[in-house]
C-alpha positions as CSV (number, residue, x, y, z in Angstrom):
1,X,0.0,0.0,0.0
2,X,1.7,3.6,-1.0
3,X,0.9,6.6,0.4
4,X,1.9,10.6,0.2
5,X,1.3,12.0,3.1
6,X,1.2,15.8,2.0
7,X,-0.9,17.3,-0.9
8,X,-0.6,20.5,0.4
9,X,-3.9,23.2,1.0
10,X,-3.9,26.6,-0.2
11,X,-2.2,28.9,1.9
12,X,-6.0,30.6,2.9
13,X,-6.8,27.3,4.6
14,X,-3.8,28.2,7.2
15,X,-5.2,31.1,8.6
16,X,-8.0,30.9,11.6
17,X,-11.4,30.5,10.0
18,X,-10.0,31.3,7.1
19,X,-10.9,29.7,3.4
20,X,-10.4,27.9,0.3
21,X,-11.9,29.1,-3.1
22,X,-13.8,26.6,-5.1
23,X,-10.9,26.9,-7.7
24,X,-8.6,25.9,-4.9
25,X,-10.7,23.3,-3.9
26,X,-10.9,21.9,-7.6
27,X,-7.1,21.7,-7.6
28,X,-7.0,19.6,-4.5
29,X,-9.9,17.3,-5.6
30,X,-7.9,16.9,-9.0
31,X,-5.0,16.4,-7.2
32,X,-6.2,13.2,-5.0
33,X,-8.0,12.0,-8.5
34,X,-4.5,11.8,-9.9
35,X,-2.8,10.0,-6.8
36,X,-5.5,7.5,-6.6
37,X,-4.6,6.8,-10.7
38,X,-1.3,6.7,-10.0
39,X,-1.6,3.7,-6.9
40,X,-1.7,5.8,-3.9
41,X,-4.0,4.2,-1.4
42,X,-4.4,6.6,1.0
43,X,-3.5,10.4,1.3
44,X,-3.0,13.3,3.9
45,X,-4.3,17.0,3.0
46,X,-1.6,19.0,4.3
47,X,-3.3,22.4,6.3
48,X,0.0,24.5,7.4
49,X,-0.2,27.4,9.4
50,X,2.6,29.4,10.7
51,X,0.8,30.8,14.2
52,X,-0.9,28.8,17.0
53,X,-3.4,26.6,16.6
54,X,-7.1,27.4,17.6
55,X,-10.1,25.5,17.1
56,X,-11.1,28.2,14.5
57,X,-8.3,26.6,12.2
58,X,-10.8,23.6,11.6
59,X,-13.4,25.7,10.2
60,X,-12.0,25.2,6.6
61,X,-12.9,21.4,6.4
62,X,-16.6,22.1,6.2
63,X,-16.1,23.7,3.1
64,X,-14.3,20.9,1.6
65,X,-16.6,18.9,-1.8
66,X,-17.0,15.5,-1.9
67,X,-14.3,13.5,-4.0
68,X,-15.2,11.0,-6.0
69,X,-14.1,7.3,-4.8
70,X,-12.9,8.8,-1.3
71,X,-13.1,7.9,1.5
72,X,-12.9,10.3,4.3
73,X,-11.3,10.5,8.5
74,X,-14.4,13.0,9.2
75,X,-17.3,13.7,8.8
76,X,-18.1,15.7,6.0
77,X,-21.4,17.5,6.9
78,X,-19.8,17.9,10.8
79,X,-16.3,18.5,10.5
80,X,-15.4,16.3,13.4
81,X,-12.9,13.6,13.0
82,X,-14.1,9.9,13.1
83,X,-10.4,8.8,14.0
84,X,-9.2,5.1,14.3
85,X,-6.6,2.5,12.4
86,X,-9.0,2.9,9.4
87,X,-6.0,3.9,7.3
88,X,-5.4,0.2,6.6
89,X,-8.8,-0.9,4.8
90,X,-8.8,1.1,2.0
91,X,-11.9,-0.5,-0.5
92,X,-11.1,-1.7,-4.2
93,X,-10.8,1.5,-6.1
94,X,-10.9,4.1,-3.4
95,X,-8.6,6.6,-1.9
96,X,-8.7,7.1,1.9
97,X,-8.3,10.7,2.1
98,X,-6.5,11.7,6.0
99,X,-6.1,15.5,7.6
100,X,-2.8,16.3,8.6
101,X,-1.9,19.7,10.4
102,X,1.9,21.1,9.6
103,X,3.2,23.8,12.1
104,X,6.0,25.7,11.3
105,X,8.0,26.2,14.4
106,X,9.5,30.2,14.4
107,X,8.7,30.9,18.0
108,X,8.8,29.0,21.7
109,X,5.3,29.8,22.0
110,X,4.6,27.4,18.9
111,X,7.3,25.2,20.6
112,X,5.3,24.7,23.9
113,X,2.6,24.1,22.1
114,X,3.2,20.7,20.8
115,X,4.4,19.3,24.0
116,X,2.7,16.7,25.8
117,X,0.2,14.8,23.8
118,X,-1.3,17.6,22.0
119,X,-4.9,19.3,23.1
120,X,-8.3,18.6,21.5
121,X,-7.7,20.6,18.5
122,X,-4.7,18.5,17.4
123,X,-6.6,15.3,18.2
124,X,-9.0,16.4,15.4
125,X,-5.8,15.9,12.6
126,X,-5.2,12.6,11.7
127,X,-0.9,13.4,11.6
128,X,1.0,15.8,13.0
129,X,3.8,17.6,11.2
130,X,6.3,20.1,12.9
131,X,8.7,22.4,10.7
132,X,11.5,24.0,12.8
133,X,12.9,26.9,11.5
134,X,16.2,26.9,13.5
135,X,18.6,24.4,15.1
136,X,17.3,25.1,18.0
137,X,14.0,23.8,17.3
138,X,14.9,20.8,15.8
139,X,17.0,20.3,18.9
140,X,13.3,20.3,20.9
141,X,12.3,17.7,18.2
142,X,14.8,15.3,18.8
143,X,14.6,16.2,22.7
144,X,11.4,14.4,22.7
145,X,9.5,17.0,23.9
146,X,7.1,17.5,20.8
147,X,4.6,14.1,21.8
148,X,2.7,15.8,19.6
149,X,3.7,15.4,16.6
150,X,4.6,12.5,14.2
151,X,6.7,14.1,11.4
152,X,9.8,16.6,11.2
153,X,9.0,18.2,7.8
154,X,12.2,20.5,6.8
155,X,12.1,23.1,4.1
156,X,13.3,20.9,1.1
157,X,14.0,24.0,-1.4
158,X,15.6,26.4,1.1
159,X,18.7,27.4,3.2
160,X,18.3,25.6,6.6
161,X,21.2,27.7,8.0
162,X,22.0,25.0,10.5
163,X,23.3,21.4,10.0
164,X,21.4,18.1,10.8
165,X,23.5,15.9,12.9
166,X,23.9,12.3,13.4
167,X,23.1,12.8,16.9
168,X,20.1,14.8,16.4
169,X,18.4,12.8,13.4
170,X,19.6,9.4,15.5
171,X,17.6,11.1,18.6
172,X,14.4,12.0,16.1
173,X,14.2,8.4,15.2
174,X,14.7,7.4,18.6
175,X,11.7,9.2,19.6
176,X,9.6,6.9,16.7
177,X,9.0,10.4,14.3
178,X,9.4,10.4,10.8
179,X,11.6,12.6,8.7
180,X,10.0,13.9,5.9
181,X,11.5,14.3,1.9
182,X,8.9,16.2,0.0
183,X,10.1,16.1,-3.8
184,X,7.9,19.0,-5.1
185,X,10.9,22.0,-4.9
186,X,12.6,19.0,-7.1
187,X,10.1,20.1,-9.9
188,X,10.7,23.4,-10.1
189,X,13.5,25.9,-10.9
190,X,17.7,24.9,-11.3
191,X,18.4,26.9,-8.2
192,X,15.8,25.5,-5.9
193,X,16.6,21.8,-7.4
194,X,20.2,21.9,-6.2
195,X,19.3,22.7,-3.0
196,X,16.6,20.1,-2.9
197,X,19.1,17.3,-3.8
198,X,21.7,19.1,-0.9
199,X,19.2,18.9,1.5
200,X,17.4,15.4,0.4
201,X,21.3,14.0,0.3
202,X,21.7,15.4,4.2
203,X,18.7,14.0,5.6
204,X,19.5,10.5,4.1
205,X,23.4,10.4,4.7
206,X,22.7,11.3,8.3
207,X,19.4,8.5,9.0
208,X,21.0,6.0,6.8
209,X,17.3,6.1,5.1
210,X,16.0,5.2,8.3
211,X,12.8,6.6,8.9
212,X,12.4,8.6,5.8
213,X,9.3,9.0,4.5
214,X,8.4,10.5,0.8
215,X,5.8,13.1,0.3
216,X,4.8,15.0,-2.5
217,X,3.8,18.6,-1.4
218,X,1.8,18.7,-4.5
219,X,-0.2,22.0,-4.7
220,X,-1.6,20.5,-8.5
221,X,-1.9,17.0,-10.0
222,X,0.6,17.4,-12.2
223,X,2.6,18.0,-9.1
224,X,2.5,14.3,-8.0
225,X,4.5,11.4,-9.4
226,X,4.6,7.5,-9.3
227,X,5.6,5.2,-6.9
228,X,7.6,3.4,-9.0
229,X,9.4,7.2,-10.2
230,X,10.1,8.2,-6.7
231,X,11.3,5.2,-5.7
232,X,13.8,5.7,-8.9
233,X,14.6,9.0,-7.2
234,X,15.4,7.6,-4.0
235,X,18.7,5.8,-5.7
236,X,19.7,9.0,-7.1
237,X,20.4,10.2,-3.1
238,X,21.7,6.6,-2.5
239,X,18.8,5.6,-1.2
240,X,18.6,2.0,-1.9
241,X,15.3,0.4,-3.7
242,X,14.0,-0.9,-0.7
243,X,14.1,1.7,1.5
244,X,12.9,4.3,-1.2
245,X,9.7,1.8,-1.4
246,X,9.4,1.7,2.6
247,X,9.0,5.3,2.6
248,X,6.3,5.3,0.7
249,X,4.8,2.3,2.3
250,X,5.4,0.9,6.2
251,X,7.5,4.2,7.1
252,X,4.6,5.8,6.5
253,X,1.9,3.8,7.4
254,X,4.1,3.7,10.9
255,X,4.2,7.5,11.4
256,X,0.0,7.1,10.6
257,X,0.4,4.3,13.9
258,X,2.6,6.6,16.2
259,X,-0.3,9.3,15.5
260,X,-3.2,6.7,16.0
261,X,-2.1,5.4,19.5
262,X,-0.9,9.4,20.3
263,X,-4.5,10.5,20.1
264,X,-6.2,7.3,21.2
265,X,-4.2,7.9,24.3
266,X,-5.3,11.8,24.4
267,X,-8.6,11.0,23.8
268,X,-9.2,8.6,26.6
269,X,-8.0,11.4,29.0
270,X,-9.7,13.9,27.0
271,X,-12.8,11.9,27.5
272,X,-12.2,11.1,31.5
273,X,-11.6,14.4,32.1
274,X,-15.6,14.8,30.8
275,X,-17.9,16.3,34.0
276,X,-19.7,12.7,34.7
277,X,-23.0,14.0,35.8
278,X,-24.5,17.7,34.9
279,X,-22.5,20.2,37.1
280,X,-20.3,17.9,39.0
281,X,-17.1,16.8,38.0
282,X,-15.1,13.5,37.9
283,X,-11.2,12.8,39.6
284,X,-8.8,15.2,38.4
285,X,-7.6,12.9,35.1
286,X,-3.9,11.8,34.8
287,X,-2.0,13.8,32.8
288,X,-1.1,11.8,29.2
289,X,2.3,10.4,29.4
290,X,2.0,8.9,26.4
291,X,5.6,8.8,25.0
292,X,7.8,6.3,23.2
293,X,10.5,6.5,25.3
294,X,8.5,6.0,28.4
295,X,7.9,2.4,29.5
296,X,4.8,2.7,31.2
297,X,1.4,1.4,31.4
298,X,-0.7,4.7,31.0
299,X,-0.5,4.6,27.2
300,X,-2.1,1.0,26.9
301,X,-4.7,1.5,29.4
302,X,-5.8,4.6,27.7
303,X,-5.8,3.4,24.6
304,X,-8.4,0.5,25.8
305,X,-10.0,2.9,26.7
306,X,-11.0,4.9,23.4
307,X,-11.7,1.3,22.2
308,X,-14.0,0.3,25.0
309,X,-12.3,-2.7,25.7
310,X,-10.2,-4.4,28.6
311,X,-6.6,-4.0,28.6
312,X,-6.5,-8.0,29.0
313,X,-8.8,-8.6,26.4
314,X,-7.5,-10.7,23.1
315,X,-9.1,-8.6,21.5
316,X,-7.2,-5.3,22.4
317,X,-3.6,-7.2,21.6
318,X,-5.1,-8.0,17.8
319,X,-6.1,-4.0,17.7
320,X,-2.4,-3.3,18.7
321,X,-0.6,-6.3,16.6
322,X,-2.4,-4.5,14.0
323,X,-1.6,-1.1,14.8
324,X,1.9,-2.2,15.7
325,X,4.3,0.2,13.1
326,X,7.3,-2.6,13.3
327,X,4.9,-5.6,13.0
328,X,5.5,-5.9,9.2
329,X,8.9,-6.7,10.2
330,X,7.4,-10.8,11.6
331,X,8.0,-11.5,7.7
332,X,11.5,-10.9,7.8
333,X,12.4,-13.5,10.3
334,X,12.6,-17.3,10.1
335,X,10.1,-18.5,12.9
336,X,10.0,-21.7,13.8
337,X,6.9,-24.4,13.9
338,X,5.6,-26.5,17.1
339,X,6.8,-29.4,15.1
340,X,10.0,-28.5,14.6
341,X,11.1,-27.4,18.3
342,X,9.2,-30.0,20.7
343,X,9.9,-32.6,17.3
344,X,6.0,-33.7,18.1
345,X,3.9,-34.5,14.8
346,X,0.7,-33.5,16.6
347,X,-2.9,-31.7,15.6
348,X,-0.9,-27.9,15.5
349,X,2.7,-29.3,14.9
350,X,2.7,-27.2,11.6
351,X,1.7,-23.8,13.3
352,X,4.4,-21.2,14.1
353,X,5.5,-21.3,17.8
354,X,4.8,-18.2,19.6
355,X,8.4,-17.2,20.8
356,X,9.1,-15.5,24.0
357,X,12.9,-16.1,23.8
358,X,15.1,-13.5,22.0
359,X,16.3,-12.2,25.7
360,X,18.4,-15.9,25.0
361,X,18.5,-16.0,21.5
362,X,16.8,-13.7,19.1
363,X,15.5,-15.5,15.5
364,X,17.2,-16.1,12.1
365,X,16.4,-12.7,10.3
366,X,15.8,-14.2,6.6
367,X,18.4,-11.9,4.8
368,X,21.2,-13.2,6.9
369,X,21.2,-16.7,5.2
370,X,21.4,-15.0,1.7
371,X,23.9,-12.5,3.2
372,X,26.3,-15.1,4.7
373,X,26.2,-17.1,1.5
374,X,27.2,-13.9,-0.2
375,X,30.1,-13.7,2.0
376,X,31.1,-17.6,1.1
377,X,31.2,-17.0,-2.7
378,X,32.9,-13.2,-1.9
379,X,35.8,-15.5,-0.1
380,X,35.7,-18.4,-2.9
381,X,35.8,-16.1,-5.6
382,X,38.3,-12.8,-4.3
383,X,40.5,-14.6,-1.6
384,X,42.6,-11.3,-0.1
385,X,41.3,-9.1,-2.6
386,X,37.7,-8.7,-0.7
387,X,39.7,-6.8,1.7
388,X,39.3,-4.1,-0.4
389,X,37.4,-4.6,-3.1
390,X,33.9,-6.6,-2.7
391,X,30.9,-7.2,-5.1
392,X,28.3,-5.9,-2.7
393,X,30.0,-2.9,-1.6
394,X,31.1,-4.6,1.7
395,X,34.9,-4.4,1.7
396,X,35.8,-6.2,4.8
397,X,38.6,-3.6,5.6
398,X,36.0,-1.3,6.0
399,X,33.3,-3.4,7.6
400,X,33.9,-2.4,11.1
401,X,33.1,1.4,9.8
402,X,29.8,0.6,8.1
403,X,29.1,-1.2,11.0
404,X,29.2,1.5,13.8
405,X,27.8,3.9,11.7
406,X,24.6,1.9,11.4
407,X,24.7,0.6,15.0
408,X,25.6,4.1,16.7
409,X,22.2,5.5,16.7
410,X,21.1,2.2,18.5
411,X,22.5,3.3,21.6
412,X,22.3,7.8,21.5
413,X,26.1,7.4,20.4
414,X,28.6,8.8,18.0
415,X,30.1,6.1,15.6
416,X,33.7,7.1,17.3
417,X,32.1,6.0,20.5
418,X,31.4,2.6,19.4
419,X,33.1,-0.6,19.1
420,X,31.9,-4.0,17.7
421,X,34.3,-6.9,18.7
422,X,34.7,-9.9,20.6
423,X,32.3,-11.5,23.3
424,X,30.7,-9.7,26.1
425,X,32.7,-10.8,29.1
426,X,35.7,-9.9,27.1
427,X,34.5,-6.3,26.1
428,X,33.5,-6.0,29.8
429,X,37.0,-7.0,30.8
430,X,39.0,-4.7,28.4
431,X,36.5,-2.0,29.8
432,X,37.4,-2.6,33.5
433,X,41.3,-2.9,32.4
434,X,41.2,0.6,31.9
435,X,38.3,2.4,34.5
436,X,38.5,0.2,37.1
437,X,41.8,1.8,39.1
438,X,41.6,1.2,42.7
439,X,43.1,3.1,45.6
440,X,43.4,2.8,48.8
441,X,40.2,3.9,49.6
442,X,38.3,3.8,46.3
443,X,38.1,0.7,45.4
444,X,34.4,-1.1,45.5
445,X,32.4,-1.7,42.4
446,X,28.9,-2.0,42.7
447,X,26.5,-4.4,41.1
448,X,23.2,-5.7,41.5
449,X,22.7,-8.8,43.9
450,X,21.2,-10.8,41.1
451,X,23.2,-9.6,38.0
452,X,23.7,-12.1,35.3
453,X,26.4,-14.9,36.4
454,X,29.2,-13.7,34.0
455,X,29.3,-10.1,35.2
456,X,29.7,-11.2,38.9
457,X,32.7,-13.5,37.6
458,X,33.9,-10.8,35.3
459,X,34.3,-8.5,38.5
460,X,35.1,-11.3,40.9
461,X,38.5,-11.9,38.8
462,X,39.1,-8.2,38.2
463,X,39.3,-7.7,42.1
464,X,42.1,-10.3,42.5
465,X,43.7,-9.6,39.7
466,X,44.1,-6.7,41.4
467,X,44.6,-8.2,45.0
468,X,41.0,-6.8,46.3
469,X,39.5,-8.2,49.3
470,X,36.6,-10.2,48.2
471,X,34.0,-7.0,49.9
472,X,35.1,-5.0,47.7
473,X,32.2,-6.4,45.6
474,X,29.3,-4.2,46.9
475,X,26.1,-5.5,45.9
476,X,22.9,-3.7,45.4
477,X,19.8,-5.9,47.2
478,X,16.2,-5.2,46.6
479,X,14.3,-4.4,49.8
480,X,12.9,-7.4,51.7
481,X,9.7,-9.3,50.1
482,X,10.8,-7.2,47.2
483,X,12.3,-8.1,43.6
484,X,13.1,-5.3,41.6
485,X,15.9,-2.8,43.4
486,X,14.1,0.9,44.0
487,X,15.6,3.8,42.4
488,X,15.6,5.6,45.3
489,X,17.6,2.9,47.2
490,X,20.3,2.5,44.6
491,X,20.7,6.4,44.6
492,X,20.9,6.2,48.4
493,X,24.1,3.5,48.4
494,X,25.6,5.5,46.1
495,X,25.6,8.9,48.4
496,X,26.4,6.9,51.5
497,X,29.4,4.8,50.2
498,X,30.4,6.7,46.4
499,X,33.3,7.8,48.2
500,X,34.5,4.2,48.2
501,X,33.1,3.2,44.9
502,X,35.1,2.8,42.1
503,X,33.3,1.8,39.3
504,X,29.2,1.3,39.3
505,X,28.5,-1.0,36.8
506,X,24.9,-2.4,36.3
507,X,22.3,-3.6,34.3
508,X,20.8,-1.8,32.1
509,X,17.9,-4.2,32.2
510,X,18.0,-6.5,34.9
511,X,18.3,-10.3,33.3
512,X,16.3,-12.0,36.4
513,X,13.2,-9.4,36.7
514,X,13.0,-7.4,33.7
515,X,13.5,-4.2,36.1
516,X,14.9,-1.1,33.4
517,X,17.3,1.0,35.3
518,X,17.1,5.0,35.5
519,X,20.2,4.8,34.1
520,X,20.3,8.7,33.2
521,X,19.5,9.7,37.0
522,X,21.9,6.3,38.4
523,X,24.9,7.4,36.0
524,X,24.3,11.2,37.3
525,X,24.5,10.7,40.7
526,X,27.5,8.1,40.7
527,X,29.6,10.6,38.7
528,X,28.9,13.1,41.6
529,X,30.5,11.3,43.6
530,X,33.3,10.8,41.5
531,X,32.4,7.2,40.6
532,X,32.9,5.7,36.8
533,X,29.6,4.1,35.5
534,X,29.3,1.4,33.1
535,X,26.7,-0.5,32.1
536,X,26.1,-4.4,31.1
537,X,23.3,-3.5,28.3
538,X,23.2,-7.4,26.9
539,X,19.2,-7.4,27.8
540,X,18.7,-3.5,26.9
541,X,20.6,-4.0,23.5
542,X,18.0,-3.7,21.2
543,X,15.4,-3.6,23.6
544,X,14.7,0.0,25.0
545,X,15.8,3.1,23.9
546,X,19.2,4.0,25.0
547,X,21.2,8.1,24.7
548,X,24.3,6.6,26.2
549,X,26.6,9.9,25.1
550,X,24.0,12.3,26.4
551,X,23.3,10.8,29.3
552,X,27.1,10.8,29.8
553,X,28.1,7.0,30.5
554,X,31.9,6.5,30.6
555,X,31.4,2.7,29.2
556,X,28.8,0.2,28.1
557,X,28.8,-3.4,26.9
558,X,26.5,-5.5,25.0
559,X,25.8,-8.7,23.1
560,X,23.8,-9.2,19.6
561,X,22.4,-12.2,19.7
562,X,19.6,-11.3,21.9
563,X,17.3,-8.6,20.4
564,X,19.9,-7.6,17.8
565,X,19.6,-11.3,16.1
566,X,22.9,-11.7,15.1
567,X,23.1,-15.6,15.7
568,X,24.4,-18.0,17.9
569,X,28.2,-16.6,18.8
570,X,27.3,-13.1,17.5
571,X,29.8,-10.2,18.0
572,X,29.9,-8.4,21.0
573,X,29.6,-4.4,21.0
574,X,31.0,-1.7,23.6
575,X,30.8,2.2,24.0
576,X,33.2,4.7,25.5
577,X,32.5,7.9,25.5
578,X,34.2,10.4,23.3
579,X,35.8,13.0,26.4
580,X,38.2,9.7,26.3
581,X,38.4,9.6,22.6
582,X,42.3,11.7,23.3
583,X,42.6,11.1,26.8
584,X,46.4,10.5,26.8
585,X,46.5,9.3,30.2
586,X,43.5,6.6,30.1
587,X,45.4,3.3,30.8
588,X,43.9,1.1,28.0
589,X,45.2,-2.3,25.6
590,X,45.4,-1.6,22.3
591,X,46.0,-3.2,19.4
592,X,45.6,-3.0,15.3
593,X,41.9,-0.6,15.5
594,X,43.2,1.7,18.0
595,X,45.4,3.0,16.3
596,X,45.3,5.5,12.7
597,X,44.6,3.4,9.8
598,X,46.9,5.5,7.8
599,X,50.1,4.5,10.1
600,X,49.1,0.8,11.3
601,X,52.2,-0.4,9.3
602,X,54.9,1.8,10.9
């Protein structure tokens, strides 16, 4: 299913209560005509206004004709939005048509506005787009603090007048937003083309075309263009086939999901917040935290909510498998049948097994069999010469490099900061070979009571390899009749004995409980105390969203073949931080990639 999230309104429609002629109007309804010919499914009408948004702004859907073979988000006679995951049953022969609401970001007044989950008006757009005007402002974006909004929309035929960064675009599709290409300044003048291919080049060099979605900004029909052409574009700004193709498809369709469960969530509080009889009002309602990088339960239980259904109802986990932006990724892995694990031939032995194991071992993605027997026939058929030279573009000199660069944003780190090598015990070792420096009377490390087996033999032998006594291992215990370790309490050890700490080095989620560590606040507090934090992140890896260099860890260590799937054995990873990057005096082995490729020899 393709979409194009942005056939753009006149600029009347973004001005409060303000409206669109019926020449205007015919434009737009010839321009969805033509995207439904062309094999768009579904479409956004893109209403951008550059002040803040009132209720008044709304007024210019009434006024909207009916298109023929459309299908609409709201009601036509009322205005109101009829909302839900409609987006993915589009009828034979139809176009669903979507509202989407593009503010462009000049102000901190604007800014504020699209924190938190949004506010009733907001709820009544299908998407969100935000268009900062200033690095600033796309710093907020990436910050997380715009839960508002579901797309970053740049100005694809103009000066920026700031840089987008690694770091930043990494920390924009942390938070789950998409970044938006519309190719419409492409189709216009020389001058405003070469910017557009400047600027479309940026934003995929620095997301690696993750995340990307296409739109067309089409103001007329002859405006819009083909899947199949845009997708031709996409390889123009090295943006591979298949990715081009995904943002016109799922990365769309997923920023359509991150805005479907943002307002189901607002909704439900919008809706508990409702007086429940004439003149008396309900409990204050919780405030929405809905947010991606959150892990709690408010979110789900609001969004059961707007469906009127129970949280523990099959029913509800079917509504968010469907809604699920990443579930079209099941296809890509090799999952195995009942049959085939237990070896029974019974009644379901052919179904798929439901698998609840990748904190062990994650599945066989499907490309890594055809990408391994590339790698055979590279080795048959080069020898040495793949070193430098390889068919796929994969020169194994370089691999470590295309490696990090696609891994760093994983973890909130620069790709100087990361390493991919060896196991886990043995990154965790080279890690402590060159924090862990005791003293006379710094020289604990802390870890928690139940950490996994390996990291308390890890640190056992570090402590008499360097003729420790054995209580120099400081554990962290969870309260009694209590599992998981309070924040509050771990905070608490560190200000009484971070004097005598030298190294804090924890899960980042604990193996035995599932318990995610505060590891911003944890790492914050130790460092205060002039402790060095690392953290074991073989269960987080993958798993939950991690800003390692903001949040200003010293060192981390994980494995891939949990979440990351990277097989039986995989490669281990690690993180340092880059204040160390020409730290002279940081004890540390080294060997043939520490040192400058251009002088390995001498």
């Amino acid at each position: 299913m393709f979409y194009d999230l942005n056939i753009a309104l006149p600029d009347s429609a973004g001005k409060a209560g303000g409206m669109v002629s019926s020449q205007d109007w015919t434009q737009v309804t010839q321009a969805v005509e033509r995207a439904r010919a062309l094999g768009y499914q579904v479409v956004a009408l893109n209403q951008t206004i550059n002040s803040k948004l009132v209720p008044e702004h709304l007024a210019v859907w009434k006024s909207m004709p009916t298109i023929k073979d459309a299908v609409y988000s709201w009601n036509m006679e009322t205005g109101a939005r009829v909302g839900g995951s409609s987006f993915d049953s589009v009828p034979r022969g139809k176009i669903r048509v979507l509202r989407r609401l593009t503010v462009i970001v000049s102000d901190t007044a604007q800014s504020q506005s699209l924190t938190g989950s949004g506010s009733a008006t907001t709820a009544e757009y299908d998407v969100v787009a935000a268009r900062p005007t200033s690095d600033k402002f796309l710093s907020a974006a990436s910050s997380g603090a715009w839960e508002a909004v579901d797309i970053i929309s740049l100005d694809m035929g103009g000066r920026w007048g700031y840089f987008v960064k690694h770091k930043i675009a990494g920390q924009v599709l942390a938070n789950k937003l998409a970044l938006e290409i519309s190719y419409q300044p492409a189709l216009t003048d020389s001058a405003t083309r070469q910017q557009w291919v400047s600027n479309a080049a940026s934003i995929v060099r620095v997301t690696l075309g993750r995340g990307v979605i296409w739109t067309s900004g089409a103001r007329q029909a002859f405006d819009l263009r083909s899947p199949y052409d845009i997708s031709a574009l996409g390889e123009v700004l090295q943006l591979n086939g298949d990715l081009s193709k995904r943002a016109l498809s799922s990365s769309s369709r997923a920023a359509l999901v991150h805005a479907f469960t943002r307002t189901s969530t607002l909704r439900a509080v919008i809706s508990s917040a409702k007086p429940t009889e004439a003149g008396e009002e309900g409990p204050a309602p919780k405030r929405a935290k809905y947010s991606y990088n959150s892990l709690c339960m408010d979110r789900l239980e609001a969004a059961a909510q707007a469906q009127n259904i129970s949280l523990d109802a099959d029913q509800f986990a079917q509504i968010m498998d469907a809604a699920d932006p990443l579930g079209h990724l099941r296809a890509e892995f090799e999952i195995p049948t009942v049959g085939q694990v237990t070896g029974s031939t019974g009644e379901h032995s052919d179904a798929l097994c439901t698998y609840l194991c990748g904190n062990s071992l994650g599945l066989l993605p499907k490309r890594s069999r055809r990408i391994l027997n590339e790698e055979m026939d590279e080795w048959a058929t080069k020898g040495v010469v793949g070193h430098h030279h390889h068919s796929k573009g994969r020169s194994w000199i370089s691999y470590r490099r295309q490696i990090v660069e696609k891994m760093a944003p994983m973890f909130g780190a620069a790709p100087i900061e990361v390493g991919v090598m060896n196991t886990l015990t043995v990154n965790i070792h080279l890690m402590l070979a060159a924090f862990y420096r005791p003293t006379g009377t710094r020289n604990k490390i802390l870890i928690e009571s139940k950490a996994f087996p390996s990291d308390h033999y890890a640190v056992e032998s570090q402590l008499q390899w360097h003729n420790q006594p054995a209580d120099a291992l400081l554990l962290a215990e969870p309260r009694a009749g209590e599992l998981t370790l309070r924040t509050s309490d771990i905070l608490d050890l560190i200000e009484r004995q971070g004097d005598e700490i030298a190294v804090v080095m924890l899960s980042g989620v604990q193996y035995y409980t599932g318990q995610v560590f505060d590891m911003a606040k944890i790492t914050a507090a130790a460092q205060a105390k002039g402790c060095v934090v690392g953290w074991d992140l073989a269960h987080a890896a993958g798993n939950v969203p991690l800003s390692l260099h903001d949040w200003n860890v010293d060192f981390a260590c994980w494995c891939t073949y949990k979440y990351m799937n990277s097989g039986p054995g995989g490669i281990s990873g690690f993180f340092v931080h880059d204040r160390y990057a020409q730290d002279a005096g940081l004890a540390r082995l080294t060997g043939w990639w520490a040192h400058d490729e251009k002088t390995r020899f001498e």
